[in-house]
N, C-alpha and C positions, 0 to 999 in steps of 0.2 A: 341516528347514524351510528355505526357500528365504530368500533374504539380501533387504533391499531399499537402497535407492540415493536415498533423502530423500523429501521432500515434490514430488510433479510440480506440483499447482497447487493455489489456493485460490480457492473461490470464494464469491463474498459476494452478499449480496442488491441492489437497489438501486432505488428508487422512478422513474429515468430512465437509461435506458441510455446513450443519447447523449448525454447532461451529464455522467454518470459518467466513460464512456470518455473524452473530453475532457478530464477532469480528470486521469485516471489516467497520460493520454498528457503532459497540460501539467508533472506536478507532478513524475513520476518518469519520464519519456521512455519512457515503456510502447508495445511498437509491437502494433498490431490483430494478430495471427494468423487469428482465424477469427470469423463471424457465425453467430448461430441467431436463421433467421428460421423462423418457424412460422405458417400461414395469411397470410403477407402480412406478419406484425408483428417486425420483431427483437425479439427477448425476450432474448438476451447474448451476450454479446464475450467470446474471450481474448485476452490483452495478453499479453506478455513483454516484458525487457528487450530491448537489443542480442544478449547473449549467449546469451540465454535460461535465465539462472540464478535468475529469478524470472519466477514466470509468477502470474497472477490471469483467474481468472473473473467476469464480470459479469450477475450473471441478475435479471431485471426481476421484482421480487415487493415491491411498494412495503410491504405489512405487513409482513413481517419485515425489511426493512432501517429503518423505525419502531422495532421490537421493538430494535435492535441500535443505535439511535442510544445514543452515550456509551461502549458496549462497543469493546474493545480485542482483535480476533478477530487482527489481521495487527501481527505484529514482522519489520521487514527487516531483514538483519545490513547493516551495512558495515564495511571493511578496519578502520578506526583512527579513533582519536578527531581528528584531524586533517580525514579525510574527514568525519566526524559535523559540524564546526565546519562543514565547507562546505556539507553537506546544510543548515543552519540558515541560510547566508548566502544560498545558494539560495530557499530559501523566502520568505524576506524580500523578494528582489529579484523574489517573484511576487505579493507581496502575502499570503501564506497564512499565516495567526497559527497559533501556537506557543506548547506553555510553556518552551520552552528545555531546555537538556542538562541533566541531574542527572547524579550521579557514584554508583554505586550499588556495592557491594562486587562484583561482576561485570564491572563496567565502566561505562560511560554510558549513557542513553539519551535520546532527543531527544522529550518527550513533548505530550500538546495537539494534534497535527493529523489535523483531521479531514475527512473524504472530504463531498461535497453531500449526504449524507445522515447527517451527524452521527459516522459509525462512528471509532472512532479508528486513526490506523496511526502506529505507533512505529518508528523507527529505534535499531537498538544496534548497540553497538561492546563488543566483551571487552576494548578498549583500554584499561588504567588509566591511560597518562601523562597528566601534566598538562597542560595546553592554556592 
């Protein structure tokens, strides 16, 4: 069997494309890569980081990203619980509630933030030190 090399991208549903994208871009510096427009309409975006070590899809299907408000589909890693304390400062200083870091026998995670359509996305760290 042939080896594979992680996750390429995920993609999520979302009831506005352009609010979505904007958020994804505001909240996690997510840059456009590509549009699917079909008959005249965007129907979704890919975003990636800078480095392109996370990448996210955005596809306009306003029922299922309903179906998926409260769910918890997307966990980002980051370095160290240090970075996680900045992710959290970050957020704050864009106004985007949060339920803050738990400390979890794997490490942290920074849980509560949710995308314009309710979905949740987590950040963790394997980082155990204390902060």
């Amino acid at each position: 069997m042939a080896g594979i090399q992680g996750i390429h991208h995920v993609k999520l549903p979302v009831s506005d494309v352009d609010r979505s994208r904007d958020w994804y871009e505001r909240v996690f510096g997510l840059e456009l890569l590509l549009e699917f427009v079909e008959d005249g309409v965007l129907m979704g975006v890919a975003l990636a980081d800078p480095d392109h070590t996370v990448a996210i899809g955005l596809r306009g299907d306003p029922d299922r990203a309903k179906a998926l408000a409260g769910f918890d589909p997307l966990a980002i890693g980051v370095p160290s619980l240090a970075d996680l304390e900045a992710w959290r400062d970050h957020l704050a200083s864009l106004g985007e509630k949060h339920d803050g870091i738990v400390e979890r026998p794997d490490g942290h995670v920074l849980l509560g933030l949710h995308d314009p359509d309710g979905i949740e996305i987590r950040l963790y760290t394997a980082d155990k030190a204390a902060g």
